[in-house]
VOFI-164416 format. One record per residue (C-alpha): x, y, z; residue number from 1. Coordinates in Angstrom, 2 decimals. Layout:
N
{atom {X; Y; Z}; NUM}
...
# end
This chain:
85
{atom {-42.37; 1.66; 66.66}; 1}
{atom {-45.05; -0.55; 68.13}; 2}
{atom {-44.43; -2.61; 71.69}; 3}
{atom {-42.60; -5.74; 70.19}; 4}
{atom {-39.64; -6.61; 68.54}; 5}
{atom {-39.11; -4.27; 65.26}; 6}
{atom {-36.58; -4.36; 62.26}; 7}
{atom {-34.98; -1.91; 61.28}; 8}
{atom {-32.30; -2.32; 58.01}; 9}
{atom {-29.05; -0.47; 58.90}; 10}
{atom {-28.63; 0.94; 55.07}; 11}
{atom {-31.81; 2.97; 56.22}; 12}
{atom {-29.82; 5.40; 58.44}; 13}
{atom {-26.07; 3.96; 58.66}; 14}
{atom {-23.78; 4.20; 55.67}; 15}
{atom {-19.94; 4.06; 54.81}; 16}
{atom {-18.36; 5.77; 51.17}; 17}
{atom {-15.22; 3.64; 51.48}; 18}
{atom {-16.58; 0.07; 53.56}; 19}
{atom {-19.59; -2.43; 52.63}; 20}
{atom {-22.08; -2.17; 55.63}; 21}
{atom {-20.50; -5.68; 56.54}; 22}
{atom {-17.22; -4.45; 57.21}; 23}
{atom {-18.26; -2.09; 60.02}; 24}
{atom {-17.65; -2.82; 63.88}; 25}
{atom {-21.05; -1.65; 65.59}; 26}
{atom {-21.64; -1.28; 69.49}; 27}
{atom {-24.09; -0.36; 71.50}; 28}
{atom {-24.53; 1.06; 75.08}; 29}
{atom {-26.98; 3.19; 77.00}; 30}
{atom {-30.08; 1.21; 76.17}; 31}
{atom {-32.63; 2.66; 77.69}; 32}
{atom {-36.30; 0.80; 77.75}; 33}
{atom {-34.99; -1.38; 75.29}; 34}
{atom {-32.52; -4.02; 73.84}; 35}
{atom {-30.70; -3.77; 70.87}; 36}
{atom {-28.97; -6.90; 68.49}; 37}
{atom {-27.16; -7.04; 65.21}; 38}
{atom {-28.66; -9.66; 63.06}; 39}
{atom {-27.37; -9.60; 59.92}; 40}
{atom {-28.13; -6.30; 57.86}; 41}
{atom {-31.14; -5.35; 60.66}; 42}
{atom {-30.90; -4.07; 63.62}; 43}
{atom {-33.49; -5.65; 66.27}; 44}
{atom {-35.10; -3.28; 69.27}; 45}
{atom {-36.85; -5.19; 71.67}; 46}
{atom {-38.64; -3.27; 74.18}; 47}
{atom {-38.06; -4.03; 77.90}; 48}
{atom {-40.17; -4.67; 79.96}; 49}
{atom {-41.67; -6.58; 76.32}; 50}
{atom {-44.92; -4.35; 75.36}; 51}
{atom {-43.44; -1.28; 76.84}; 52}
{atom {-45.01; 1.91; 75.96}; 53}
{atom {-42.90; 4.97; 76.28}; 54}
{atom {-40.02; 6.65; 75.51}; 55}
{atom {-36.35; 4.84; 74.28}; 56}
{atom {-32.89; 5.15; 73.36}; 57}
{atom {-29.68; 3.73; 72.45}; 58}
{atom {-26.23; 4.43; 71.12}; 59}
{atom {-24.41; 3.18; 68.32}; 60}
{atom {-20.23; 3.09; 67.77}; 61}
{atom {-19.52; 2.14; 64.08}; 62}
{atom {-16.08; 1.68; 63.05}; 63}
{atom {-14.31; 1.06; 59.62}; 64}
{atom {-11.07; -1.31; 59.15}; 65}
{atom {-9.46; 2.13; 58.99}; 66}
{atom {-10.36; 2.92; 62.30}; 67}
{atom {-12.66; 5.87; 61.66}; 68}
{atom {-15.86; 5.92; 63.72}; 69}
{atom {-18.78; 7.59; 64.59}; 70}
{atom {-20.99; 8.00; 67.46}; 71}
{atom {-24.67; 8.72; 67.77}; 72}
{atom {-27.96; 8.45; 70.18}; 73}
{atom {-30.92; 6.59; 68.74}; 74}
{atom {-34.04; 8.22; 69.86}; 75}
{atom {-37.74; 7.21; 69.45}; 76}
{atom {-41.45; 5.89; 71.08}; 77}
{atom {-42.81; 2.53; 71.17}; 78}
{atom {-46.43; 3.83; 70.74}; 79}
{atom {-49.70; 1.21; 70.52}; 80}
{atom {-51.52; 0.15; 67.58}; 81}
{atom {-54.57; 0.67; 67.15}; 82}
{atom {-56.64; -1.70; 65.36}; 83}
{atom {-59.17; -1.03; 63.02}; 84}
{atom {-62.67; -2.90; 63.00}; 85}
# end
């Protein structure tokens, strides 16, 4: 992930055999060198302080109408870019 705000589509890691991706109740806690919103289908990380570098983390709670849920720890880098001349 780079030092800014980045997308990420929840069908790419989050999924639900009985429930649309809509239907599901998501939280988040333990944010760690980040922030994280819901907006719409994506997730957005925002890195804080905003062009941090480093290491980051988060958890996620999603839970179906049925009440099921599960639980896990988001882990990743916001590394630099280099750019190419």
């Amino acid at each position: 992930s780079t030092g800014s705000d980045t997308s990420i589509a929840l069908a790419s890691f989050l999924n639900d055999p009985d429930h649309d991706l809509s239907d599901l109740q998501l939280s988040f806690s333990q944010e760690t060198n980040l922030s994280v919103t819901q907006q719409g289908d994506d997730l957005v990380i925002t890195p804080v302080p905003l062009n941090y570098q480093g290491p980051a983390s988060f958890n996620i709670r999603a839970e179906d109408p049925d009440g099921f849920y599960d639980r896990k720890t988001i882990s990743f880098d916001f590394n630099e870019i280099s750019q190419s001349t």
